[in-house]
N, C-alpha and C positions, 0 to 999 in steps of 0.2 A: 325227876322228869320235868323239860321245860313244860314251861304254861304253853298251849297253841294261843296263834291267832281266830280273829274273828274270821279269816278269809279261810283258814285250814279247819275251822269249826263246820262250817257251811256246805249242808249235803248237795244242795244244789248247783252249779257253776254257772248257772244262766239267769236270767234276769224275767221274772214274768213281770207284763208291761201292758197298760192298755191306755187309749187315748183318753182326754180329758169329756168329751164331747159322746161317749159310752155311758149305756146306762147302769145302775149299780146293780143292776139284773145280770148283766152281761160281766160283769166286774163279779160277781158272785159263782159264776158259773165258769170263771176263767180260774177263781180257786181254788174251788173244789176239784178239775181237771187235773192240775197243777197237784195236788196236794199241797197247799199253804195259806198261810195264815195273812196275807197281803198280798197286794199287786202295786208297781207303782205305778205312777199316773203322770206319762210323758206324752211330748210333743216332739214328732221328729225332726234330726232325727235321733237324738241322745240330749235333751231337755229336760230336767227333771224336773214338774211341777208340787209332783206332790204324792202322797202315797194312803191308800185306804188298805183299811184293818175290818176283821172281821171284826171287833171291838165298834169301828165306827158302822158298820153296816147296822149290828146290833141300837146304838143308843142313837145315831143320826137318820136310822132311814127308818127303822122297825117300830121303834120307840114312841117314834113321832107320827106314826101314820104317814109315811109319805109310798108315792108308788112307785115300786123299784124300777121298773118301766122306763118312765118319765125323769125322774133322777137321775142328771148325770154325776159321772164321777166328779164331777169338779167342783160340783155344788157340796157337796157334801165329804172331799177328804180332807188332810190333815197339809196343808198349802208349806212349803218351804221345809220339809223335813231335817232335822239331826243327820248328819252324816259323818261314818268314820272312814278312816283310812284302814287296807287290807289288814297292815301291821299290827294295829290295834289288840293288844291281849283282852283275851275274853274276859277276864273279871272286871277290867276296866269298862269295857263296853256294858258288863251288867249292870254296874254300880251306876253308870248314866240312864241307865234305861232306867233304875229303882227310883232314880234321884229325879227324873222328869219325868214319872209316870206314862212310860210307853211298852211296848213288847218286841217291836222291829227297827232296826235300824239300817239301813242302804250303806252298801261299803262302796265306795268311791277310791280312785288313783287317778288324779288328775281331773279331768273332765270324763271321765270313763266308769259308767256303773257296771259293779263287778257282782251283784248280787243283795240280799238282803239277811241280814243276821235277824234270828228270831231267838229269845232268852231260851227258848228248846236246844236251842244249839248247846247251850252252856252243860258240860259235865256237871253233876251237884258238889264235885272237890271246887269247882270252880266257880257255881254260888255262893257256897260258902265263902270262900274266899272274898269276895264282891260282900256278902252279905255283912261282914267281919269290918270290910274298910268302911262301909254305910255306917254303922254303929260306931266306929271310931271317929268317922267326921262329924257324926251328930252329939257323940259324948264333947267333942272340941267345939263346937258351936256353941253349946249350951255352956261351956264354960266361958265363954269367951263373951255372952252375955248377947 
């Protein structure tokens, strides 16, 4: 069986999106609607500035005492996001996400956000997989000194 894509992974087709200048209250309460684990954080009208994670709500706004209220998203997401292309197979897409410590990644074609991969997406044949080439890149580092 082929490997899917990140774009054929993704139960969602739509893009949840909220302006940069929203509070991370507002941002919080557009995830849990949604059911998901991020929003991106655009300027219209297909801008991507950046994208917050219930990870960064956690250690950037909870963490720190600030108030969700008053926080806007922009202060506190994650500026210039990783982005793939739909085509992108999902072990690949995981093995980036392992390898620069994130959980979502925005799939892009062109100038056009098509959605966001979350590592939820991935089958476990298919972290594995991902899991397998991390460990083969890192046994080749260490060798390579």
């Amino acid at each position: 069986m082929a490997e899917r894509t990140v774009f054929q992974s993704i139960p969602r087709k739509h893009v949840v999106s909220i302006g940069p200048q929203a509070s991370v209250r507002d941002a919080a309460c557009m995830m849990t609607r949604a059911n998901c684990g991020s929003v991106l954080i655009m300027e219209p009208p297909d801008l991507l500035l950046g994208i917050l994670t219930e990870r960064d709500l956690m250690t950037r706004v909870l963490a720190k005492g600030l108030d969700p209220e008053r926080t806007t998203a922009r202060e506190v997401m994650t500026p210039n996001p990783i982005c793939v292309p739909p085509e992108t197979l999902v072990s690949d897409a995981v093995v980036l996400m392992l390898e620069r410590g994130f959980r979502h990644i925005p799939l892009v074609s062109g100038q056009k956000i098509l959605g966001v991969f979350s590592v939820r997406d991935a089958l476990p044949r298919e972290i594995g997989t991902a899991l397998s080439q991390t460990e083969f890149h890192e046994q080749v580092n260490d060798a390579l000194g």
